[in-house]
C-alpha positions, 0 to 999 in steps of 0.5 A: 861223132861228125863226119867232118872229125873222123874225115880229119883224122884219117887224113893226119892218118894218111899224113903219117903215111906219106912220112912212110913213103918219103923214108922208103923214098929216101932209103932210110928204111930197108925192108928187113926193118920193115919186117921186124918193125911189123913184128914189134907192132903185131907182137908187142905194141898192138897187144899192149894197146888191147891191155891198156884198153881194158884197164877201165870199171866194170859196166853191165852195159858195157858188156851188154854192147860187147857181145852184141857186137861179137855177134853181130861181128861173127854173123857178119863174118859168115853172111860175107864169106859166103857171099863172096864165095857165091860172087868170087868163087866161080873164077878160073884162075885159082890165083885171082879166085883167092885172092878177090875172095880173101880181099873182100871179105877181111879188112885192115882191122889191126894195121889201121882200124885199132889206131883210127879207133884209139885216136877217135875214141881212146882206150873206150873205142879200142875195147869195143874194137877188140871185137872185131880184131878178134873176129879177123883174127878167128876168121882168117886164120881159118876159113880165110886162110883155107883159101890159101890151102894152109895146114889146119893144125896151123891155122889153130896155132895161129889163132890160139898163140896170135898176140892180139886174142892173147891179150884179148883174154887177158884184158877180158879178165882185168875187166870182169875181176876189177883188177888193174895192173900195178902202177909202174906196169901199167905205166909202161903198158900205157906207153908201149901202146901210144906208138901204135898210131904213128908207127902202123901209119909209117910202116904202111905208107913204107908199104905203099912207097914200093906199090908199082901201078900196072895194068893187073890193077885194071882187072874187073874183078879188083874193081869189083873186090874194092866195092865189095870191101869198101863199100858194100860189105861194110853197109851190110854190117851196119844194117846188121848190127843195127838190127842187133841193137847195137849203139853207140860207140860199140856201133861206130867202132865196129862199122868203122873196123869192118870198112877198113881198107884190104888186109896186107895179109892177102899180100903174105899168104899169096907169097906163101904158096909162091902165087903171083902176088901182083893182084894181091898187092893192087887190091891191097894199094888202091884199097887203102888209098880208096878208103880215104874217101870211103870210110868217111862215106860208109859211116855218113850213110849208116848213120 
């Protein structure tokens, strides 16, 4: 893949955003239907696309790249949670302690990474991508969403009825049994999932339409979470799963989902413990605008 491709799509990506943020600007979008089209999106059309993507022939080397990215995925997750609480975690205020913690370590992988991967790549670069959706979803629905004092008995339901690990397992098992979806069903799957790019694309830049720039976006410590996230977090993956073997596709998918922008997710669990929200969505706005430049930077650099 060149530089210069994946730079042109995450521009048309940030295109579709601007159309978000002149809907927002226009009053065409009112936030009850931002939330429901997040719903349709996390429920509906980001599992369909994870299902179409399994709809392919068996492959030993396939499955052999697949699990070496879910390792390489999931050791990542434990050196950068570590490493961020060992940077972040001595921090007096508890509020900015969470949240540079939470926003270093988990990317965007669903919002934006899925639909990069799918117009990068198609339905091969989605399966391999699925690796590290699953890997946010079990990490922050546990580890990470600790930060924010949630219930353990909640953190597991998250994590066992979330729609994307859902599909996961099922896609799983139309990969490994050969079996593939009756036509009409998957026609419908097919389409159900084409909307994933444009539509995350508008309801994020819908998001960033409301961003508000202020003094808490000058803090230290969100500078110093941005290029943890963007930039050096990521590198470090890449020098894992080179190191694991991984290659290929399964190798750019994987870096590419990992250097993803701040999850909007730091953004919801701050509201609900009715914390300050304002560094949450600072780092989350100049994370994602951050990453027009740098994503495009972490994949030239490793490789």
């Amino acid at each position: 893949m060149q530089i210069g491709q994946l730079t042109t799509q995450i521009i048309l990506m940030f295109g579709l955003m601007l159309i978000g943020v002149l809907i927002n600007k226009c009053h065409l979008m009112h936030a009850q239907t931002a939330n429901d089209l997040t719903n349709i999106l996390l429920y509906v059309v980001s599992p369909c696309l994870i299902i179409g993507a399994f709809e392919q022939p068996f492959s030993g080397s396939r499955i052999h790249q697949f699990l070496l990215a879910a390792l390489g995925t999931f050791v990542w997750y434990l050196i950068v949670t570590l490493l961020a609480r060992l940077i972040f975690g001595h921090l007096h205020d508890p509020n900015l302690r969470r949240i540079t913690q939470y926003g270093s370590i988990y990317s965007n992988a669903g919002f934006m990474g899925i639909p990069l991967i799918s117009a990068l790549f198609g339905s091969t670069g989605v399966f391999y991508a699925v690796v590290a959706l699953a890997g946010f979803n079990l990490f922050s629905w546990t580890l990470g969403v600790r930060l924010f004092h949630t219930p353990a008995t909640h953190q597991a339901r998250q994590v066992l009825l979330n729609p994307n690990i859902i599909a996961i397992v099922v896609g799983l098992l139309l990969f490994l049994s050969g079996w593939h979806l009756p036509g009409t069903l998957n026609h419908i799957v097919t389409a159900v999932g084409s909307v994933n790019t444009p539509l995350s694309m508008i309801v994020i830049g819908n998001s960033l339409a409301q961003i508000t720039f202020s003094k808490q976006m000058l803090n230290p410590w969100l500078g110093l979470t941005l290029l943890f996230r963007n930039l050096v977090f990521p590198l470090l993956g890449a020098g894992l799963l080179t190191l694991l073997g991984v290659s290929g596709i399964a190798y750019t998918t994987t870096l590419i989902m990992i250097a993803c922008p701040v999850a909007g997710v730091v953004v919801l669990f701050t509201l609900q413990i009715h914390a300050d929200a304002a560094p949450a969505i600072a780092v989350m706005s100049l994370s994602t605008l951050l990453s027009l430049l740098t994503i495009p930077l972490v994949v030239a650099l490793a490789t």
